[in-house]
PADREN-248011 format. One record per residue: residue number from 1; residue in three letters; x, y, z of N, C-alpha, C in turn. Coordinates in Angstrom, 2 decimals, m for minus. Example, Ala and Ser with C-alpha at 12.3 -4.5 7.8 and 13.67 -1.06 7.14 Angstrom:
<lopas>
LOPA   resi   resn       nxx       nyy       nzz      caxx      cayy      cazz       cxx       cyy       czz
LOPA      1    Ala     13.19     m5.69      7.80     12.30     m4.50      7.80     13.20     m3.30      7.80
LOPA      2    Ser     12.85     m2.25      7.08     13.67     m1.06      7.14     12.90      0.03      7.87
</lopas>
This chain:
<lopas>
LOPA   resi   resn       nxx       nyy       nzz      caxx      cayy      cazz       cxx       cyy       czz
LOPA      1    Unk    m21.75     14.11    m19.93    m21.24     15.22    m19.11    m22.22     16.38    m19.13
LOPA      2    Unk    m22.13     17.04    m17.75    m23.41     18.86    m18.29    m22.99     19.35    m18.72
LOPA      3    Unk    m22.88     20.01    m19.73    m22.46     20.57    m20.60    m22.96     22.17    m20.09
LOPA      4    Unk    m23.84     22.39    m19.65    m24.43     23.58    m19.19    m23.19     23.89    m17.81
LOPA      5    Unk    m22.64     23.05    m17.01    m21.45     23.09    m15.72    m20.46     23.14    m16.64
LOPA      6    Unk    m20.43     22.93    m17.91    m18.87     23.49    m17.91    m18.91     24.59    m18.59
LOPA      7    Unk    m19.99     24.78    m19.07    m19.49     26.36    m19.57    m20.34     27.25    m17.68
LOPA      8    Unk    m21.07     27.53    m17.17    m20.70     27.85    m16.12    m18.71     27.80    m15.75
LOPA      9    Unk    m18.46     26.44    m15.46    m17.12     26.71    m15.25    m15.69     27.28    m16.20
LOPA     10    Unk    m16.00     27.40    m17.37    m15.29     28.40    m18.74    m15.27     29.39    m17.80
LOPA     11    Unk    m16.69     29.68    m17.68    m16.93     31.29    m17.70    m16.07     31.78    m16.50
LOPA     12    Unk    m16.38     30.99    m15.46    m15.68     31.06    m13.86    m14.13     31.42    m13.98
LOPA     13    Unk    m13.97     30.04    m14.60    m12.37     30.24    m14.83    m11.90     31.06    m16.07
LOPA     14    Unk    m12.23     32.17    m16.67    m12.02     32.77    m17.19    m12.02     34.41    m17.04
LOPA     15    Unk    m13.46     34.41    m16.30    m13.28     35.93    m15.63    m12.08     35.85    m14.28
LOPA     16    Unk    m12.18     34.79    m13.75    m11.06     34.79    m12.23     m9.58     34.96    m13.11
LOPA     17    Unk     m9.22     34.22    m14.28     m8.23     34.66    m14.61     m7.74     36.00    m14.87
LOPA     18    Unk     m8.74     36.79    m15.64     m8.52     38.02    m16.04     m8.51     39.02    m15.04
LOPA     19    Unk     m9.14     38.94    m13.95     m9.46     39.66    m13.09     m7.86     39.66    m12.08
LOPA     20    Unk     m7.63     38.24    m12.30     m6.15     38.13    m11.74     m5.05     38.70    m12.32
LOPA     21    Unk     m5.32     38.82    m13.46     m4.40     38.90    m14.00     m4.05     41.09    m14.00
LOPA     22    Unk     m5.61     41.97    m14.05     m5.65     42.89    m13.79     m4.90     43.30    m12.27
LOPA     23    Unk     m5.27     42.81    m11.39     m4.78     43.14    m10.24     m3.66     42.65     m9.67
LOPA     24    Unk     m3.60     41.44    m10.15     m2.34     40.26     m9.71     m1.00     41.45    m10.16
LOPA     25    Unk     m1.01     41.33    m11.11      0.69     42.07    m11.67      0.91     43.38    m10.72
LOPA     26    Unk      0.18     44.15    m10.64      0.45     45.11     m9.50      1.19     44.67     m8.13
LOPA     27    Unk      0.17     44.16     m7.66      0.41     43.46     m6.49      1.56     42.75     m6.46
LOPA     28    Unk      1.86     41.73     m7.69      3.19     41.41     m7.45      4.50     42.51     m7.65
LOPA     29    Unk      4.27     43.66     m8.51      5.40     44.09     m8.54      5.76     44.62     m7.71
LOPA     30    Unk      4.72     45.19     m6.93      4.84     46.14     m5.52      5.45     44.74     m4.35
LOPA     31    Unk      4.91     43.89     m4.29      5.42     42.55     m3.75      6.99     42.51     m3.81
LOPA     32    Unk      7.56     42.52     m5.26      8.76     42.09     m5.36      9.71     43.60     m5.35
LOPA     33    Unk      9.16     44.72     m5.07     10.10     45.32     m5.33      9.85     46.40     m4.30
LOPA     34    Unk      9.00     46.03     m3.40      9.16     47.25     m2.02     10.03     46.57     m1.04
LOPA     35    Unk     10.58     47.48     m0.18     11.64     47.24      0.76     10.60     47.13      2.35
LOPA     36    Unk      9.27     47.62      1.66      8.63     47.80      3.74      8.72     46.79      4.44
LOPA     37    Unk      8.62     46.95      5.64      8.83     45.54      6.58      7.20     44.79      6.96
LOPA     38    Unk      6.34     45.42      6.37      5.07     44.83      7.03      4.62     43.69      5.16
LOPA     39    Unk      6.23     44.12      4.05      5.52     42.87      2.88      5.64     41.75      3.09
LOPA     40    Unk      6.12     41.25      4.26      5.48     39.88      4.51      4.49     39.41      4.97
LOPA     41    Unk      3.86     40.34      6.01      2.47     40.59      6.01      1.10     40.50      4.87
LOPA     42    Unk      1.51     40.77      4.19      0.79     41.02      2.63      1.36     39.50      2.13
LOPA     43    Unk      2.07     39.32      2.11      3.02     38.09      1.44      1.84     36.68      1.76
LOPA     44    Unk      1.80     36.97      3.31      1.07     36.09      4.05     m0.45     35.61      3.79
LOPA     45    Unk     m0.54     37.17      3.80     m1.90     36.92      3.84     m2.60     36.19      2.47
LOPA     46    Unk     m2.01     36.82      0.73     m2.26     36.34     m0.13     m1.75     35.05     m0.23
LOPA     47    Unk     m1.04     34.56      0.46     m0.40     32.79      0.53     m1.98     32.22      1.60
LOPA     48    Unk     m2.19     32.54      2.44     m3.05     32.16      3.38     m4.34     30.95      2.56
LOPA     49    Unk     m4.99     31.32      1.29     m6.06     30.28      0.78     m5.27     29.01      0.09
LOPA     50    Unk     m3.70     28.87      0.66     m3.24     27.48     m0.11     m3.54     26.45      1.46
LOPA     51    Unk     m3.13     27.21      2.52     m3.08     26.01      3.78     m4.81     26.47      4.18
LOPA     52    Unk     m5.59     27.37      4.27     m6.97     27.28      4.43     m7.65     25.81      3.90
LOPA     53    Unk     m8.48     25.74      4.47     m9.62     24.71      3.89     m9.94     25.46      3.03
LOPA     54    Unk    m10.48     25.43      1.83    m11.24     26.17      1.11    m12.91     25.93      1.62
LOPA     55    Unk    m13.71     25.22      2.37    m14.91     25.47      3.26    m14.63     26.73      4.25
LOPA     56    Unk    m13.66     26.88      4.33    m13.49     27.75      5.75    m13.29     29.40      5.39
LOPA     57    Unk    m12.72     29.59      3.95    m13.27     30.57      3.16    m13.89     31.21      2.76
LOPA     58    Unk    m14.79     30.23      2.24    m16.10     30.22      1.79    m17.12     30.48      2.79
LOPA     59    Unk    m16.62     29.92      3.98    m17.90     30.02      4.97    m17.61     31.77      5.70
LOPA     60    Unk    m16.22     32.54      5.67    m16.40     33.68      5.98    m16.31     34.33      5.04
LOPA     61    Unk    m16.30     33.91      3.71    m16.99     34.85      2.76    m18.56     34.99      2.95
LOPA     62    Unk    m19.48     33.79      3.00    m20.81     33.79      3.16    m21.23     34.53      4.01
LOPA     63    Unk    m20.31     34.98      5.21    m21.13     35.66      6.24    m20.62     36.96      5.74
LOPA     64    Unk    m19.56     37.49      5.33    m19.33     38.26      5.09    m20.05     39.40      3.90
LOPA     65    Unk    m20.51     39.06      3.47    m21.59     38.94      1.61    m23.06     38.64      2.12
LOPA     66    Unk    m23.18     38.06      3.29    m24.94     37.83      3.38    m25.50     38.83      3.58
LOPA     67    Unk    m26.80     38.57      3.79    m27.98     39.81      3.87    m27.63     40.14      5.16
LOPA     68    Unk    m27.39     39.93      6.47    m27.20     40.26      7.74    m25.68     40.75      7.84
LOPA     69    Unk    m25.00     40.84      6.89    m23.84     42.20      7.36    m23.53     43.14      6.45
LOPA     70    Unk    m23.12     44.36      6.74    m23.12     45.90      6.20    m23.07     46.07      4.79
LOPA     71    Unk    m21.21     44.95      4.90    m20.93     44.75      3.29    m22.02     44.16      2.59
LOPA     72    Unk    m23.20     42.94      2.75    m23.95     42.21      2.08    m25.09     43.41      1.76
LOPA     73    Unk    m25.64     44.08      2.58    m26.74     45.05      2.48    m25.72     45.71      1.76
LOPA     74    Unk    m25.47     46.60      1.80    m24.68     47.53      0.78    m24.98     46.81     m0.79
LOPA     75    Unk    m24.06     45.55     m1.00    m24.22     45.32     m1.99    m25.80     45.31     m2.71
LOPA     76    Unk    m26.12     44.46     m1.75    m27.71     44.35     m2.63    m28.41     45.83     m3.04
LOPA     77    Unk    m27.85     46.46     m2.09    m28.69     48.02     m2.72    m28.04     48.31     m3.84
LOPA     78    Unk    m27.14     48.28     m4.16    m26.10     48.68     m5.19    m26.70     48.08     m6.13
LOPA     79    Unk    m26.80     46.29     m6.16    m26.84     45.64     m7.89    m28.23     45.24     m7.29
LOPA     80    Unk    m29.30     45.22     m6.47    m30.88     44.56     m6.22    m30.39     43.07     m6.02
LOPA     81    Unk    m29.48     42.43     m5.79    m28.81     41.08     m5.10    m28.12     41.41     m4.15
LOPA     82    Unk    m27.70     39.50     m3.53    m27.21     39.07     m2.60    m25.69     38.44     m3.49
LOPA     83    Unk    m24.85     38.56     m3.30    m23.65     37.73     m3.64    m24.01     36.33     m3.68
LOPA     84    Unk    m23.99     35.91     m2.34    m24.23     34.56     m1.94    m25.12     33.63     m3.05
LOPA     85    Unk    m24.71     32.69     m4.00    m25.44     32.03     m4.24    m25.68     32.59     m5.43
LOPA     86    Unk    m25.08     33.43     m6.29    m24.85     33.98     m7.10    m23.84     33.67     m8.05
LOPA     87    Unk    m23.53     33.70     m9.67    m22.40     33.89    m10.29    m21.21     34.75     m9.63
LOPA     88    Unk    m21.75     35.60     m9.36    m21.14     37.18     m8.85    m20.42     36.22     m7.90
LOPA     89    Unk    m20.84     35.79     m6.68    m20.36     35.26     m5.43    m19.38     34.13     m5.45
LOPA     90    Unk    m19.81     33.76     m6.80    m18.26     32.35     m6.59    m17.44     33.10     m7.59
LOPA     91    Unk    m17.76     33.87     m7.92    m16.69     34.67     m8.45    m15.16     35.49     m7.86
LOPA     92    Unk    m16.16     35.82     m6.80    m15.38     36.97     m5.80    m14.41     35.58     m4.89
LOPA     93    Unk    m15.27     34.30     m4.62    m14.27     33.62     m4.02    m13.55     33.02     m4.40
LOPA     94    Unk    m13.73     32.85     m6.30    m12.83     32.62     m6.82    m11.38     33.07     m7.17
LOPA     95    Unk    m11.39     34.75     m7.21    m10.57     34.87     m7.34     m9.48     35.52     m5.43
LOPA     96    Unk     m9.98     35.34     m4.85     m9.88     35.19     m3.45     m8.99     34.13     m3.25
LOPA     97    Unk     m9.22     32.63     m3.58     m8.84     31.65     m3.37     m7.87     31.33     m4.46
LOPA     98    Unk     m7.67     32.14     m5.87     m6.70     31.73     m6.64     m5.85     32.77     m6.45
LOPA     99    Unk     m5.90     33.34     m5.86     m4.59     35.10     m5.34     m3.21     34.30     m5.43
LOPA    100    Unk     m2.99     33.45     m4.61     m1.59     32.98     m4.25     m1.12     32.44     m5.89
LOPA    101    Unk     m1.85     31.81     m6.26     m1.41     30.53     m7.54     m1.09     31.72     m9.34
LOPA    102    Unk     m1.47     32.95     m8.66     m1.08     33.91    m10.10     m0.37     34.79     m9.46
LOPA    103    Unk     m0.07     35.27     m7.90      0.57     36.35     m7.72      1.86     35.78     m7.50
LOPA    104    Unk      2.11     34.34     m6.76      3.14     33.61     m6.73      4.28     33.89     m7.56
LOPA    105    Unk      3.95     33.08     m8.89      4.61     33.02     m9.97      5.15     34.43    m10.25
LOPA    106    Unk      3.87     35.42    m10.54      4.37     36.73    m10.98      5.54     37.28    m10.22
LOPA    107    Unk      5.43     37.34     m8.69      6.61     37.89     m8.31      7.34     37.52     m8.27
LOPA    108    Unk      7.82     35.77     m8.54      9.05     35.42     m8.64      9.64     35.86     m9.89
LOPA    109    Unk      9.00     35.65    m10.71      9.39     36.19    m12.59     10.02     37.51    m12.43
LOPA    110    Unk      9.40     38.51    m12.11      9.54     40.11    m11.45     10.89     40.20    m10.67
LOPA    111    Unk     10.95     39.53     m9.14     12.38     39.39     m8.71     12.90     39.04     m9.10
LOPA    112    Unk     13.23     38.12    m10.42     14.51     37.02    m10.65     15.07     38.00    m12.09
LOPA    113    Unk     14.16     39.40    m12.18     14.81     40.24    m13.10     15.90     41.40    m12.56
LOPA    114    Unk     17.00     41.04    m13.50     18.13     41.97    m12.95     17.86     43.62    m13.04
LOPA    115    Unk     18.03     43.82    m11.68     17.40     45.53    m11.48     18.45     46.66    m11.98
LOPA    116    Unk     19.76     45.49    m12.35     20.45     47.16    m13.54     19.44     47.32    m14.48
LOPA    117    Unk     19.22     46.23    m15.14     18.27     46.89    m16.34     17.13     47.18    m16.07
LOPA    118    Unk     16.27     47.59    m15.28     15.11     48.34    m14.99     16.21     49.60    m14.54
LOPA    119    Unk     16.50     49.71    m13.35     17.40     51.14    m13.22     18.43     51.79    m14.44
LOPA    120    Unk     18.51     51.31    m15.57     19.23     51.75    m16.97     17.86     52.12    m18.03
LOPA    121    Unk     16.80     51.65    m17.66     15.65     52.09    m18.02     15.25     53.39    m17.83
LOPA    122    Unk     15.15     53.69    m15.73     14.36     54.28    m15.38     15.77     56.00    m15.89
LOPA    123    Unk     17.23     55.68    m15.73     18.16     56.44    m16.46     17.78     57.15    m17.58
LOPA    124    Unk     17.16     56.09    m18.90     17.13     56.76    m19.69     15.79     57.64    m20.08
LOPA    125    Unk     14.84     58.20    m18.76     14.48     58.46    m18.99     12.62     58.13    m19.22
LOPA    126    Unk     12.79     56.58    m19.12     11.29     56.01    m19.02     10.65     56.18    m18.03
LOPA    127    Unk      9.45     56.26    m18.27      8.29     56.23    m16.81      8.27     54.92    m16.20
LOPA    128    Unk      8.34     54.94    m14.93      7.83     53.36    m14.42      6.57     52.79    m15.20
LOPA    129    Unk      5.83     53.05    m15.64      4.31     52.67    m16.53      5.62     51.65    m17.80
LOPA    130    Unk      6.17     52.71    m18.06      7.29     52.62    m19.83      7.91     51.45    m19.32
LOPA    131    Unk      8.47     51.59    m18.33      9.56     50.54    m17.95      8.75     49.33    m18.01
LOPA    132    Unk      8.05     49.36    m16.98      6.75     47.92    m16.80      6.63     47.33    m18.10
LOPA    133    Unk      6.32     48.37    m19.25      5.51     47.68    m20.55      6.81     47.12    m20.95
LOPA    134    Unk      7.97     47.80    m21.40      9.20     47.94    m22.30     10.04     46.76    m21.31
LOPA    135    Unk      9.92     46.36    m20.51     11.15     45.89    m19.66     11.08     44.79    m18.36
LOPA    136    Unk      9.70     45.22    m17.87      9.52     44.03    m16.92      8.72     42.69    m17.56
LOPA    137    Unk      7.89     43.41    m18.50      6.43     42.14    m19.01      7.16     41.39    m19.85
LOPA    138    Unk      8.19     41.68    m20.67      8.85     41.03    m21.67      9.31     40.30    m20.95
LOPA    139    Unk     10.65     40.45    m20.15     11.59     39.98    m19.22     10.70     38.67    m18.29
LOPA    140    Unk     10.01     38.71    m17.91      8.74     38.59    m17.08      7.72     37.08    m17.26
LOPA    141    Unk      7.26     37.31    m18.81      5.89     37.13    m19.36      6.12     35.36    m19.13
LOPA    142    Unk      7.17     34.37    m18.64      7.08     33.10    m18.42      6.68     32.99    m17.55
LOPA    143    Unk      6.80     33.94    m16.19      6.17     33.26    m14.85      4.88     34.21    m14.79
LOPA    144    Unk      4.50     34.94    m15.37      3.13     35.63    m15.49      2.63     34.34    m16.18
LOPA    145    Unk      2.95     34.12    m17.53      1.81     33.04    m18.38      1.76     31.61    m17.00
LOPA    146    Unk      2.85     31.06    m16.71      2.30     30.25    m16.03      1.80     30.76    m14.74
LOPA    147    Unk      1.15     31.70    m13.74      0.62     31.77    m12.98     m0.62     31.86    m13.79
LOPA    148    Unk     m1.13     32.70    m14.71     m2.37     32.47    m15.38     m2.92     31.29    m15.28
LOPA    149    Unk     m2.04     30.43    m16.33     m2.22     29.00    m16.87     m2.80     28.35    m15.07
LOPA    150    Unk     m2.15     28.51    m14.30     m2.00     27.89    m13.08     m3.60     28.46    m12.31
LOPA    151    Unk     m3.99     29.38    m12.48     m5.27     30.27    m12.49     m6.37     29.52    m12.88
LOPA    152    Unk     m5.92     29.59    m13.91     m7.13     29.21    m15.27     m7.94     27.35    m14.34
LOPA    153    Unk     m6.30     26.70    m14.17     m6.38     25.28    m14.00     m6.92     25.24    m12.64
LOPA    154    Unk     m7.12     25.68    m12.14     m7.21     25.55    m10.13     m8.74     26.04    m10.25
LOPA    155    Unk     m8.68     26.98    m10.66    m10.57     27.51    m10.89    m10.78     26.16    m11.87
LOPA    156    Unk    m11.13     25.97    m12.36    m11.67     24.57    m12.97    m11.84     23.37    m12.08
LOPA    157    Unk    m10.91     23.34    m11.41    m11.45     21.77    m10.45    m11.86     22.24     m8.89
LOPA    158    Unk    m12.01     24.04     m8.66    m12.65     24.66     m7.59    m13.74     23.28     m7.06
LOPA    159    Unk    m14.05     23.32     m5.49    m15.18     22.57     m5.20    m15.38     23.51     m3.96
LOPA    160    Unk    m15.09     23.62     m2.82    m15.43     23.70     m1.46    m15.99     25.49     m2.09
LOPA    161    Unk    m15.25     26.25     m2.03    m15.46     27.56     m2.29    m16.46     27.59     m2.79
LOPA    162    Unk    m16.89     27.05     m4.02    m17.67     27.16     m5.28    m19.18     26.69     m4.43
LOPA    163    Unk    m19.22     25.50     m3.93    m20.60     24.76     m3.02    m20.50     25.74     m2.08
LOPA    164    Unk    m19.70     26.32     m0.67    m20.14     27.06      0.24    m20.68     28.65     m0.08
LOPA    165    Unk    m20.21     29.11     m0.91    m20.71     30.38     m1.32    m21.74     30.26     m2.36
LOPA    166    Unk    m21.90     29.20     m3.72    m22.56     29.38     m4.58    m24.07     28.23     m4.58
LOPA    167    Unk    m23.92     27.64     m3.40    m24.35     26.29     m3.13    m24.76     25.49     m5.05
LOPA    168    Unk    m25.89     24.85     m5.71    m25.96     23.84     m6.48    m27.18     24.45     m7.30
LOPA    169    Unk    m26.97     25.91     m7.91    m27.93     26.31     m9.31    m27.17     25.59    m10.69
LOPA    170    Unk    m28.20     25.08    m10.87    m27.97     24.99    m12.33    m28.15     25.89    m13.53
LOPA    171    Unk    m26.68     26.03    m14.16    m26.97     27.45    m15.39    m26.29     28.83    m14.81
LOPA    172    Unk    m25.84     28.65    m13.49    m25.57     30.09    m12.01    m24.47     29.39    m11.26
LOPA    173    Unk    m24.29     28.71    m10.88    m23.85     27.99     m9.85    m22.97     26.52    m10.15
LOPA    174    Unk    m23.40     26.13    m10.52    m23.19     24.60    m10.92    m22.18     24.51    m11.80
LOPA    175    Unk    m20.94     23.88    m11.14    m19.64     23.61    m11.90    m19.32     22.35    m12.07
LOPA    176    Unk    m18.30     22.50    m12.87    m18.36     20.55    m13.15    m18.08     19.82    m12.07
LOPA    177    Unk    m17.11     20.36    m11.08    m17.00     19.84     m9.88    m18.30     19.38     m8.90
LOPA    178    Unk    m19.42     20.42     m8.60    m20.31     20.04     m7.95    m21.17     19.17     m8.57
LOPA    179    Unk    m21.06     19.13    m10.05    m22.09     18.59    m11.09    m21.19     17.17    m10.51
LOPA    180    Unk    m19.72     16.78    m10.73    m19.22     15.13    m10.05    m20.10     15.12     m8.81
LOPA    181    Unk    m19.96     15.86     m7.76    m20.92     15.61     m6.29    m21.85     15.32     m6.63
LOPA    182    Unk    m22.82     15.75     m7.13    m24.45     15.43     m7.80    m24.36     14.63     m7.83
LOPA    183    Unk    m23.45     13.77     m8.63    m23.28     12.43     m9.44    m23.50     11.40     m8.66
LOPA    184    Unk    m22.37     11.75     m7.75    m22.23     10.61     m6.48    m22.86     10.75     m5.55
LOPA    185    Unk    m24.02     11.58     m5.63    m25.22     11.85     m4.38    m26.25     10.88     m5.04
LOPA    186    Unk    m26.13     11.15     m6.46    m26.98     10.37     m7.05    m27.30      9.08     m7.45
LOPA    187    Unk    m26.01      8.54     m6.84    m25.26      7.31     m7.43    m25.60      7.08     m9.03
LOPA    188    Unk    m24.88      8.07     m9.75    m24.35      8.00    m11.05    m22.75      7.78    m11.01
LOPA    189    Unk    m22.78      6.81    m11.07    m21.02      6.47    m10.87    m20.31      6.77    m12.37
LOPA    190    Unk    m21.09      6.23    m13.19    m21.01      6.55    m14.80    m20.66      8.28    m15.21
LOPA    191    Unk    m21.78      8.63    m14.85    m21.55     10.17    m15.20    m20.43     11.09    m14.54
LOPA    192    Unk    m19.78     10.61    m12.82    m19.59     10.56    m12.57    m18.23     10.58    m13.04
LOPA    193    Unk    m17.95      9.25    m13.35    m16.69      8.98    m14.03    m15.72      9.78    m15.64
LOPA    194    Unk    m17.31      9.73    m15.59    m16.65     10.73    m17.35    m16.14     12.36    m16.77
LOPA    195    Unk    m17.04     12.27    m16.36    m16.58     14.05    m15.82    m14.96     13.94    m15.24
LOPA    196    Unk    m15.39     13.19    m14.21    m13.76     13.14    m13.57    m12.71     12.87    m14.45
LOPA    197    Unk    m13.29     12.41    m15.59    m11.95     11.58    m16.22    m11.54     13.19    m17.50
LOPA    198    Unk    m12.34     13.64    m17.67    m12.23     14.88    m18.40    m10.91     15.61    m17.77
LOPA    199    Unk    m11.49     15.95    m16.17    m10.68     17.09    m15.44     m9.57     16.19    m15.39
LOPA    200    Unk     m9.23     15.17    m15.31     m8.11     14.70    m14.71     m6.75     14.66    m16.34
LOPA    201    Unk     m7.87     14.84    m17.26     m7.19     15.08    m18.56     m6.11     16.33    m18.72
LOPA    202    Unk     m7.42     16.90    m18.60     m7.32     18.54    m18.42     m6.04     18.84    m17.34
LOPA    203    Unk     m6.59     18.51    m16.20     m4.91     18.58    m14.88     m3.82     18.30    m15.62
LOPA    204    Unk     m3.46     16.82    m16.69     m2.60     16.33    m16.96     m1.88     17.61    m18.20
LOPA    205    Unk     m2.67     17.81    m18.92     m2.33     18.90    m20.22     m1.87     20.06    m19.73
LOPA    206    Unk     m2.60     20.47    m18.40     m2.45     21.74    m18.15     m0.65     21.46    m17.59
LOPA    207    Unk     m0.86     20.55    m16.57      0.62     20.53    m16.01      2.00     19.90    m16.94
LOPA    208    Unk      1.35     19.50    m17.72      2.68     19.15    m18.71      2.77     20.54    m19.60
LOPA    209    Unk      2.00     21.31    m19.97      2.35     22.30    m20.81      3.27     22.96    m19.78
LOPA    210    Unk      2.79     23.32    m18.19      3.59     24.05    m17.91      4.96     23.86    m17.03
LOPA    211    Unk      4.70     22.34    m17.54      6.52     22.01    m17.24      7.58     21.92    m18.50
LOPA    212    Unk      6.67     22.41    m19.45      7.67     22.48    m20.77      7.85     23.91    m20.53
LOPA    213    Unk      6.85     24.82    m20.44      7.02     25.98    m20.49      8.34     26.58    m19.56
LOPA    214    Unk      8.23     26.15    m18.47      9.47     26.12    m17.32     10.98     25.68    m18.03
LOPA    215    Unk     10.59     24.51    m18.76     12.32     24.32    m19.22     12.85     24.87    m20.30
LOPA    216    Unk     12.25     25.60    m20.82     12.26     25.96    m22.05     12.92     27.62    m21.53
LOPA    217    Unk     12.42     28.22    m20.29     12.88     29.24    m20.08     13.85     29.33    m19.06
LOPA    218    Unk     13.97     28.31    m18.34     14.99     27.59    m17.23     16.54     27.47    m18.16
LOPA    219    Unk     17.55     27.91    m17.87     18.66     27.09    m18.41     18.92     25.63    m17.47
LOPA    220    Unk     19.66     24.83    m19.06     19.72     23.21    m18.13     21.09     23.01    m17.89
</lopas>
């Protein structure tokens, strides 16, 4: 197996988690607990990279991030790079493309909490910040951990996103996923096979942990 593609992909799926996880909870609480009529709009749009191709993402992220538009120049003056083809760049579409699979969860966890006790909170006196820490994250923290978990797992077997924006550096670029493509460009069916058989491990662990995790907080 490359061993050099999977820590590339650690790293991937580890900053996309965190990064989700910074912005995600906002987003969902404002998600689950505004009344405006345009949050399905928003609803939409962060659902939108499950029915996308993930090529088709990727390919208006690329134009979007290249050297020939505003946002791409901007950036490069900013950090002396291009996104595109970059860590940085499958980064940004990483966590782009995992929005739905951590904000999901979060707002269902968030709505399915009874709003006397946040409003007996906000009564006695707590700040919404207080309440959040003291009352929603506790209440909460099963469908947050599994949208993470669900994060963590989806960035790991990334392909289309990861090749159209980051195309095939090795050490930058190169995830275990494109490292299987290599394989079978290469006709390494062998190497090939081990890799796949890793992730398909990995899928299996990840999704059984988080169907225990579900019943365990589910009444039966």
């Amino acid at each position: 197996m490359d061993w050099t593609a999977a820590r590339v992909t650690l790293e991937l799926a580890g900053c996309t988690t965190l990064i989700l996880f910074v912005i995600g909870l906002p987003l969902a609480y404002w998600a689950a607990t505004t009344r405006r009529w345009w949050r399905v709009l928003v609803e939409a749009s962060i659902a939108l990279p499950i029915l996308l191709p993930p090529t088709v993402l990727g390919f208006y992220l690329l134009l979007a991030t290249g050297p020939h538009s505003p946002l791409g120049r901007s950036i490069e003056r900013l950090t002396g790079e291009l996104l595109p083809f970059s860590f940085g760049g499958i980064l940004v579409g990483s966590v782009l493309y995992n929005l739905p699979f951590a904000v999901r969860p979060f707002t269902s966890a968030i709505a399915g909490i009874d709003r006397k006790l946040i409003e007996a909170s906000w009564c006695l006196g707590i700040s919404r910040l207080g309440t959040f820490r003291r009352v929603i994250f506790p209440l909460a923290w099963h469908g947050i951990l599994t949208g993470l978990v669900l994060a963590f797992a989806h960035t790991v077997g990334e392909f289309g996103v990861v090749l159209m924006l980051g195309g095939d550096r090795p050490g930058i670029t190169r995830t275990l996923s494109v490292s299987i493509y290599d394989s079978v460009q290469s006709l390494d069916y062998a190497a090939a096979g081990r890799t796949s058989l890793v992730l398909v491990l990995f899928a299996f662990a990840v999704l059984s942990a988080t169907y225990a995790l579900q019943r365990r907080v589910l009444p039966v």
